[in-house]
N, C-alpha and C positions, 0 to 999 in steps of 0.2 A: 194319399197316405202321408200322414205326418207321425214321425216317431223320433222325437227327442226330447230332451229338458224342456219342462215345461217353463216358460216366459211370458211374460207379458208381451213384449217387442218382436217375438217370434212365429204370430200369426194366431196360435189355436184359438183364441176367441173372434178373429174374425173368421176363422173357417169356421167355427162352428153355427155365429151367425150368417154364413152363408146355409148352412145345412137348416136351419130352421125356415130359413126362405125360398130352399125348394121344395119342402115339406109343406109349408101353406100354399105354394105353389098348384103341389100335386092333390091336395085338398079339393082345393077351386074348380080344380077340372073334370069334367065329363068323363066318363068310363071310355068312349072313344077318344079324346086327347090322351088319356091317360094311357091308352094301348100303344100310341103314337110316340109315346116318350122312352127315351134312353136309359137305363136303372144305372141308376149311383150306388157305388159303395165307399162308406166313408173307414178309416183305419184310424185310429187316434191311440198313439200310447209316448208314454213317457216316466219321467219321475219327478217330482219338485222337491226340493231341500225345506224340511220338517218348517223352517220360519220363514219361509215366504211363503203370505197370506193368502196374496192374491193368486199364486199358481194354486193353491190348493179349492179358492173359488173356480176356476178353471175348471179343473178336474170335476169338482161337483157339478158345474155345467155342463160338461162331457157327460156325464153318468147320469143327470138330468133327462136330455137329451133322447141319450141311447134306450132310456127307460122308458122315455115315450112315443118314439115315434115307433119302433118295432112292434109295439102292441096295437098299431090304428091299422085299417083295413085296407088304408093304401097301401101299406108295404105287401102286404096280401099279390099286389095283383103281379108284383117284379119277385114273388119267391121268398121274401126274409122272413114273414112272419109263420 
């Protein structure tokens, strides 16, 4: 769970490129791995100040994100979708 000001220096795009790489992850795998695995939930909120750019790329990355991994069939098998 990360919930603050959105920043560059303060992690959300590497957590989120973490969350894309358990995602392809959970792709890759077999319906038995896949039973085998631990469900993640990921928490992302914040706010960025109206002119800084690149938080607000962020955020679009977030909502990116969220927009597609909850509609794939993996998330199906842990409950989300």
């Amino acid at each position: 769970m990360q919930i603050k000001r959105i920043h560059e220096y303060k992690r959300q795009y590497l957590n989120m490129l973490s969350v894309l790489w358990r995602y392809k992850q959970l792709k890759k795998m077999t319906p038995e791995e896949r039973a085998n695995s631990v469900p993640r939930v990921v928490v992302v909120g914040g706010k960025a100040a109206s002119a800084y750019n690149m938080a607000k790329r962020i955020i679009r990355l977030v909502t990116a994100i969220g927009d597609k991994v909850p509609s794939h069939y993996v998330t199906a098998v842990f409950g989300l979708a």
